[in-house]
VEXKE-614904 format. One record per residue (C-alpha): x, y, z; residue in one letter; residue number from 1. Coordinates in Angstrom, 3 decimals. Layout:
<torbas>
torba u X&v Y&w Z&rest A&nr NUM;
...
</torbas>
This chain:
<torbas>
torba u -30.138&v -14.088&w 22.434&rest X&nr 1;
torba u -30.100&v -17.782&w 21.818&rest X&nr 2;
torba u -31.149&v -18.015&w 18.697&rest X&nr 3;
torba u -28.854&v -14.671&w 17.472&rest X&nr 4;
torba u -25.730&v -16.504&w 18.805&rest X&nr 5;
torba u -27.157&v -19.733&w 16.460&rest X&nr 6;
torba u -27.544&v -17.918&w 13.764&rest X&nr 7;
torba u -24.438&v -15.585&w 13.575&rest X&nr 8;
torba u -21.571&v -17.979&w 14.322&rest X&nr 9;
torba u -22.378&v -20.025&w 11.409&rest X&nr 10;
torba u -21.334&v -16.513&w 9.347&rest X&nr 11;
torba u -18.473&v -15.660&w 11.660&rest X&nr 12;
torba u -17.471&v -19.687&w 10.051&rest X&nr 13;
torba u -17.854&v -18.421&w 6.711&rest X&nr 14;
torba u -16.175&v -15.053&w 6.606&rest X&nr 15;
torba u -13.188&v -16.957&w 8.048&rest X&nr 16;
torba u -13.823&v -20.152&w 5.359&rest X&nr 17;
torba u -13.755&v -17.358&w 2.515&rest X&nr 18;
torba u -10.958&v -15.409&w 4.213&rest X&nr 19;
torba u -8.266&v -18.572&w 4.022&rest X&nr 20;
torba u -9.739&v -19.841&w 0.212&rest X&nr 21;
torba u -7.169&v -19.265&w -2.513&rest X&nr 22;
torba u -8.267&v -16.574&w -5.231&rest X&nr 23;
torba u -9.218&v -19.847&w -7.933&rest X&nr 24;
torba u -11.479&v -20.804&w -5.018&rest X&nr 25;
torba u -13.529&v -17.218&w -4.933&rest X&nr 26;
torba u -13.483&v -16.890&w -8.749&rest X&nr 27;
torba u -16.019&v -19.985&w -9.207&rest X&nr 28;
torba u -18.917&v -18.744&w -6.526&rest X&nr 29;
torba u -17.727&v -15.163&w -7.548&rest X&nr 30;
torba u -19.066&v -16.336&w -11.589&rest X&nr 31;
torba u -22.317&v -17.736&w -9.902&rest X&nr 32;
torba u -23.493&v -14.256&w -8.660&rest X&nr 33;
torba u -21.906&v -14.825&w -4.884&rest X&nr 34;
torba u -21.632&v -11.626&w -2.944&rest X&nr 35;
torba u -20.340&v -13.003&w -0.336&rest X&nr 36;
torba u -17.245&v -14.490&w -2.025&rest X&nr 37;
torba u -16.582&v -11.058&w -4.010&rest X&nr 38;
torba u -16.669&v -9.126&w -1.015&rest X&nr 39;
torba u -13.637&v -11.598&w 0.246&rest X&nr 40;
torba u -12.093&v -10.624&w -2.760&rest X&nr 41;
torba u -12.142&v -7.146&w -2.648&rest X&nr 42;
torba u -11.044&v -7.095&w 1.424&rest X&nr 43;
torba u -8.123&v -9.177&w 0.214&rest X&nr 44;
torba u -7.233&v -6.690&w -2.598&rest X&nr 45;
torba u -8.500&v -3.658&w -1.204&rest X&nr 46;
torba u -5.270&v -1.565&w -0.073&rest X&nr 47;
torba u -2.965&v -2.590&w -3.431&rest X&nr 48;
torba u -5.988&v -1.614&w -5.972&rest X&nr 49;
torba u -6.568&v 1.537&w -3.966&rest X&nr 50;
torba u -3.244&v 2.305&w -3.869&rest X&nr 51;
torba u -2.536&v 1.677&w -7.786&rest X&nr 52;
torba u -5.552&v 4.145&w -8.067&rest X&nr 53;
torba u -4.138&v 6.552&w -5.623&rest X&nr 54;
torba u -1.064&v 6.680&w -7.275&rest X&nr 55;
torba u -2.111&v 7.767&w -11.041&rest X&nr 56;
torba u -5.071&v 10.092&w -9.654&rest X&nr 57;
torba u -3.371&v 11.263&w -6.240&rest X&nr 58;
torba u -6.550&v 12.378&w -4.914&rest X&nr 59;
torba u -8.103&v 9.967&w -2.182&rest X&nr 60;
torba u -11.632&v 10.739&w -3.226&rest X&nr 61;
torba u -11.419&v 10.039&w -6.930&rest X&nr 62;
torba u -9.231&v 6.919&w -6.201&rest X&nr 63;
torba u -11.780&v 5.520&w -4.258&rest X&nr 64;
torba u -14.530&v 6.418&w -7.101&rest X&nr 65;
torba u -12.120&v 4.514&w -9.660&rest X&nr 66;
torba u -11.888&v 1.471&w -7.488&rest X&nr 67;
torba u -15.463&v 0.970&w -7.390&rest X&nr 68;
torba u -16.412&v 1.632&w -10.871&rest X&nr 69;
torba u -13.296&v -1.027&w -11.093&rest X&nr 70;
torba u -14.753&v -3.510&w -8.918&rest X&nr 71;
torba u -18.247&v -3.209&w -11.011&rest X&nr 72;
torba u -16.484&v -4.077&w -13.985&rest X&nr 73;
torba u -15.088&v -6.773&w -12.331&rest X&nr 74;
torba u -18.013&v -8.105&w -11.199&rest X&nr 75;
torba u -19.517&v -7.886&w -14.146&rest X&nr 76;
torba u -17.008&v -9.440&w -16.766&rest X&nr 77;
torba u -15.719&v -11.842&w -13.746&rest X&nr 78;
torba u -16.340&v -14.678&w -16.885&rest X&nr 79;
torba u -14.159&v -13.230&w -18.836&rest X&nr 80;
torba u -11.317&v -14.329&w -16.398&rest X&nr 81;
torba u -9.695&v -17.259&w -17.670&rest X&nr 82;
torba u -6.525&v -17.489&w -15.055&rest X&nr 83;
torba u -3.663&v -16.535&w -18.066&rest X&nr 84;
torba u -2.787&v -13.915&w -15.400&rest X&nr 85;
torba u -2.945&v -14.041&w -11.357&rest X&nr 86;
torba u -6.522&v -12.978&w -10.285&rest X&nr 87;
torba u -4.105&v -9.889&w -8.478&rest X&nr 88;
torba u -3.116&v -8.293&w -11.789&rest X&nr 89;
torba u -6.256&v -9.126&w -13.896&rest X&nr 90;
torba u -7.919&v -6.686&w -10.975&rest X&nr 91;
torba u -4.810&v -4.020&w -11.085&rest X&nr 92;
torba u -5.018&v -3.755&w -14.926&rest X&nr 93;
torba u -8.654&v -3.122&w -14.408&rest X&nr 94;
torba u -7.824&v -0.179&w -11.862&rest X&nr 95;
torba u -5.205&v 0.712&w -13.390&rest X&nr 96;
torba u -7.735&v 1.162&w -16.729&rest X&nr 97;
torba u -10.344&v 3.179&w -14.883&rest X&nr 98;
torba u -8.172&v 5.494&w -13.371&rest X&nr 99;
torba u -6.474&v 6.049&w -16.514&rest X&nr 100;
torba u -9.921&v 7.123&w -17.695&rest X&nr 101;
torba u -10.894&v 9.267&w -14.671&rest X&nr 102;
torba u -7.592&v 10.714&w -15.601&rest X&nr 103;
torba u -8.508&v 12.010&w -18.928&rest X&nr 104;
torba u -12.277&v 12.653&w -17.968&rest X&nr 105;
torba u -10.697&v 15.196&w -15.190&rest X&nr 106;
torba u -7.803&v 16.651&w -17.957&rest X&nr 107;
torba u -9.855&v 16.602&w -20.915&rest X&nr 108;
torba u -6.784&v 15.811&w -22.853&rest X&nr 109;
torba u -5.505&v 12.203&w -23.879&rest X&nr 110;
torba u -2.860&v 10.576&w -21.504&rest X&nr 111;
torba u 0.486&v 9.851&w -23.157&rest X&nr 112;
torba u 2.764&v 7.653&w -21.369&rest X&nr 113;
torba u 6.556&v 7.834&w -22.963&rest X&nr 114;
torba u 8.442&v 4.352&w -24.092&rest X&nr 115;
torba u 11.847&v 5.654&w -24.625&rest X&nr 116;
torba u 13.185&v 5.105&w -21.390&rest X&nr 117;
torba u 16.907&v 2.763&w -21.557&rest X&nr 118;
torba u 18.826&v 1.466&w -18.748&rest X&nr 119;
torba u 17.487&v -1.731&w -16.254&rest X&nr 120;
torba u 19.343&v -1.001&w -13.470&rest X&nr 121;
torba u 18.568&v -0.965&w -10.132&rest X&nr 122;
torba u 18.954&v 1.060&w -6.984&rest X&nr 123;
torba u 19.176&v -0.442&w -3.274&rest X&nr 124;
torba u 15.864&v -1.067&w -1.410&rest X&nr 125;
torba u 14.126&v 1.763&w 0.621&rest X&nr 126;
torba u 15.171&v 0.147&w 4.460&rest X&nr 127;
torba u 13.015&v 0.368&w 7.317&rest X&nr 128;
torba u 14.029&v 2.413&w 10.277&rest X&nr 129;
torba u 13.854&v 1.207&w 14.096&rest X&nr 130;
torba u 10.044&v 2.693&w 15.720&rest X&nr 131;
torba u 10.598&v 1.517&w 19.232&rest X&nr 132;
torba u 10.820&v 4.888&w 20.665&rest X&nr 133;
torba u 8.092&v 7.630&w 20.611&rest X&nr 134;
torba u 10.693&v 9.742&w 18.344&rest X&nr 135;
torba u 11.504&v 7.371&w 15.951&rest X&nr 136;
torba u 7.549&v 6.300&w 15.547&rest X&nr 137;
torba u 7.154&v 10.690&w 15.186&rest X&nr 138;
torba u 9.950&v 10.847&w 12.728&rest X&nr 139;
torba u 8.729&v 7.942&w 10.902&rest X&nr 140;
torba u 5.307&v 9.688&w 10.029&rest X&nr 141;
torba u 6.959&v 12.605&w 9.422&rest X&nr 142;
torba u 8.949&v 11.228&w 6.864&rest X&nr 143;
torba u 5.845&v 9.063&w 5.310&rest X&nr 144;
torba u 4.203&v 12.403&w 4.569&rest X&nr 145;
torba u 7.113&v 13.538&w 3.005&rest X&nr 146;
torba u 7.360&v 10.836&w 0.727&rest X&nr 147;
torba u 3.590&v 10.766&w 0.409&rest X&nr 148;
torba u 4.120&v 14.233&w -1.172&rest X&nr 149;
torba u 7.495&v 13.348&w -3.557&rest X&nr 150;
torba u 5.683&v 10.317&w -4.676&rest X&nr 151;
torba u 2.913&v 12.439&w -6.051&rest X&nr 152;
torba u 5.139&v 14.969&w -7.643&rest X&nr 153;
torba u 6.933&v 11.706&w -9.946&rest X&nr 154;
torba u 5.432&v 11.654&w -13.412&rest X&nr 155;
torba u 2.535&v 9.480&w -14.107&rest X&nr 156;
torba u 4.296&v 6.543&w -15.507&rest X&nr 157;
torba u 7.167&v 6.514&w -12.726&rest X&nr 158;
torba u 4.314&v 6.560&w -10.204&rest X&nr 159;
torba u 2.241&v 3.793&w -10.975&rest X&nr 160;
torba u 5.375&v 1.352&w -11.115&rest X&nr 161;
torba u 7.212&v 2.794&w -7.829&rest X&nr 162;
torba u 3.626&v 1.986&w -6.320&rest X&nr 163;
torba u 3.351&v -1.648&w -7.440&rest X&nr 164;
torba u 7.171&v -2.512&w -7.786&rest X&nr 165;
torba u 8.246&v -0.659&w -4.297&rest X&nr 166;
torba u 4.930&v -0.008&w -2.251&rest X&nr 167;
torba u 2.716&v -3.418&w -3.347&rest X&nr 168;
torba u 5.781&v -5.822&w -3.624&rest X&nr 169;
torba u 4.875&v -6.540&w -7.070&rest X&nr 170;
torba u 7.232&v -8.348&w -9.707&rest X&nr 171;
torba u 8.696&v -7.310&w -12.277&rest X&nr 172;
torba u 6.133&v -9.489&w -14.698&rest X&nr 173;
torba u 3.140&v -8.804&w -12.892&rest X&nr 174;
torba u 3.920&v -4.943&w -12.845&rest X&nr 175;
torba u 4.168&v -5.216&w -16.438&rest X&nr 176;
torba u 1.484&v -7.171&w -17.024&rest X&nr 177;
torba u -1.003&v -5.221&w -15.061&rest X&nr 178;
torba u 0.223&v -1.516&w -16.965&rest X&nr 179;
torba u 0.463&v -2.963&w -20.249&rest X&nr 180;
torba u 4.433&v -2.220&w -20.885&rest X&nr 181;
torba u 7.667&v -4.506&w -21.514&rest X&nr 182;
torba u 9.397&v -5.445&w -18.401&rest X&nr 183;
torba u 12.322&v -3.810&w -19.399&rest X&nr 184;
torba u 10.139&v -0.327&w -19.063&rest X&nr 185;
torba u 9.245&v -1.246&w -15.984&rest X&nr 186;
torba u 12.678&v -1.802&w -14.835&rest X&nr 187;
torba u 13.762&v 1.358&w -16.483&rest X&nr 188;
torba u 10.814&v 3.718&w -15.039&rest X&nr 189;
torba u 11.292&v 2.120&w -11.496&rest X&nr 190;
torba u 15.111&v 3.006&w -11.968&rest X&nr 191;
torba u 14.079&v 6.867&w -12.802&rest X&nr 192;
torba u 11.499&v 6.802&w -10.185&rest X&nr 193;
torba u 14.004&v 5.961&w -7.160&rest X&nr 194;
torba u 16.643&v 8.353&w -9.062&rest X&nr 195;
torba u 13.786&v 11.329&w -8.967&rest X&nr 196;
torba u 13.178&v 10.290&w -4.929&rest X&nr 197;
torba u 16.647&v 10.033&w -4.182&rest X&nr 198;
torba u 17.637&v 13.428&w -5.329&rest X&nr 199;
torba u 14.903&v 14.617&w -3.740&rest X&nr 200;
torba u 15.014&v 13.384&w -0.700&rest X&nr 201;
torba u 18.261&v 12.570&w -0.348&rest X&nr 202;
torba u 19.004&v 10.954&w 3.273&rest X&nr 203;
torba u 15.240&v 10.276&w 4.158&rest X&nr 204;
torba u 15.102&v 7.693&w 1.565&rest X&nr 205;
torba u 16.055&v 5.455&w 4.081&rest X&nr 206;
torba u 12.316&v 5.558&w 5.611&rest X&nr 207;
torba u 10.255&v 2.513&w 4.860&rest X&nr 208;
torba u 7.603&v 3.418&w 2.438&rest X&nr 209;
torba u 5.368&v 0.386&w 3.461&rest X&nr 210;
torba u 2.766&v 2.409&w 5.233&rest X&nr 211;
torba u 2.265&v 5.112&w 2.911&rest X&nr 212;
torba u -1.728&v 6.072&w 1.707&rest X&nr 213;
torba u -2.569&v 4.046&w 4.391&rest X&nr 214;
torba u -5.408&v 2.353&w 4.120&rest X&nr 215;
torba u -7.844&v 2.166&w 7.290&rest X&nr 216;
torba u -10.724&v -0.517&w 8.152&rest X&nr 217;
torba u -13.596&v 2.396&w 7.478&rest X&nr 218;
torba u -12.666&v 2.962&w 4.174&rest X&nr 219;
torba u -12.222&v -0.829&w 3.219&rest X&nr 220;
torba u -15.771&v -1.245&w 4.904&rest X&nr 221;
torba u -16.909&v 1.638&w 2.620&rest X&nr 222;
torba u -15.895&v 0.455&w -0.389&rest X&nr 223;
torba u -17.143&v -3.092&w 0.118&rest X&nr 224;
torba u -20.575&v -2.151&w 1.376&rest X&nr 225;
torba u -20.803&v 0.208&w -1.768&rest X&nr 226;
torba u -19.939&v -2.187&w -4.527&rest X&nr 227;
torba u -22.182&v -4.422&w -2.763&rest X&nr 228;
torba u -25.039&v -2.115&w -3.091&rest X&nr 229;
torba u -24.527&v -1.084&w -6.438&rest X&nr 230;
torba u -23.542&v -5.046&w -7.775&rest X&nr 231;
torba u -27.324&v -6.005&w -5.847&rest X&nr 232;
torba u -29.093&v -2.739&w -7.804&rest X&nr 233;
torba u -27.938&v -4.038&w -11.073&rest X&nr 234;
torba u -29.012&v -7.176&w -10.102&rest X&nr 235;
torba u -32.155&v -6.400&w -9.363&rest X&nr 236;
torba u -32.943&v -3.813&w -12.409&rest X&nr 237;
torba u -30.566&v -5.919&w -15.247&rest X&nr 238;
torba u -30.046&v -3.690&w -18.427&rest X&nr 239;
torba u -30.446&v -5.044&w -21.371&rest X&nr 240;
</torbas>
């Protein structure tokens, strides 16, 4: 028992170590071939990139598929990050990317995203709504279903930036960064998003939206101990 406690408290030190380093101070080890440090990286990123998946493929199942084909890329062409762009959007762009293509793989038909939107302007905040009592806390996941749902009826390219604008807390830049598109689409699609929701829902877009596709400790723990796998396979059988 002696020797167990000796030998796992030095890792307990490290998760925490790897836990508090910046993203610059992951990417190095991450570059050597460390595990260890990638796996921080995905825990940290784990609910936004499964989210941004979530959001274009609105199945649960197939987003987490396109996550982990996303963090294999990532893993993989990790050198290819040269810090032009927060470590946080290089990834979403890379989700973003795969589910696109999961997308088309599933449709069988090419994925057009419209650019003619006009108009930047903006809409008030989603508020939060008290949950000290056992009705408001009911209500509350009531309503996050129902949003759940209206969020998955948007179109594809209102989705993905009412996601990382409203749900991930992303900016402006870094939305448009990660999808590719001119800020000023971004600003117009999350303007036609909360338009869509509001008509919709009308009075329950007062519920936060913070919680919604929650994301759980199993399914984090899933999706790290797979990419680990499958980065250690590759490892051991390289292609050439």
């Amino acid at each position: 028992m002696v020797a167990q406690q000796k030998m796992t408290t030095p890792m307990g030190a490290l998760r925490i170590s790897l836990d508090a380093a910046d993203d610059a101070a992951l990417v190095d080890p991450v570059r050597r071939g460390d595990t260890t440090a990638f796996a921080a990286l995905m825990r940290r990123y784990n609910r936004r990139l499964y989210r941004t998946a979530r959001a274009i493929l609105k199945d649960d199942g197939a987003a987490e598929d396109a996550l982990q084909e996303a963090y294999v890329a990532a893993f993989n062409h990790i050198g290819e990050y040269r810090g032009d762009a927060a470590l946080g959007t290089w990834l979403t762009r890379i989700v973003v990317n795969q589910a696109l293509q999961a997308l088309r793989r599933t449709r069988r038909e090419r994925v057009v995203i419209p650019i003619d939107e006009s108009g930047s302007e903006r809409v008030e905040e989603i508020a939060d709504v008290p949950s000290s009592t056992p009705e408001n806390q009911a209500l509350r996941g009531e309503m996050r279903r129902l949003i759940e749902r209206k969020i998955d009826e948007l179109p594809e390219s209102y989705r993905a930036v009412f996601m990382l604008r409203e749900v991930e807390d992303m900016t402006v830049d870094e939305t448009a960064a990660a999808l590719d598109i001119p800020a000023a689409t971004v600003r117009s699609r999350l303007f036609r998003a909360k338009a869509r929701l509001r008509e919709s829902l009308a009075q329950e877009m007062d519920v936060a939206t913070q919680d919604v596709f929650g994301f759980d400790g199993a399914r984090c723990d899933r999706i790290v101990a797979t990419v680990l796998a499958r980065i250690d396979i590759r490892s051991a059988h390289p292609t050439n």
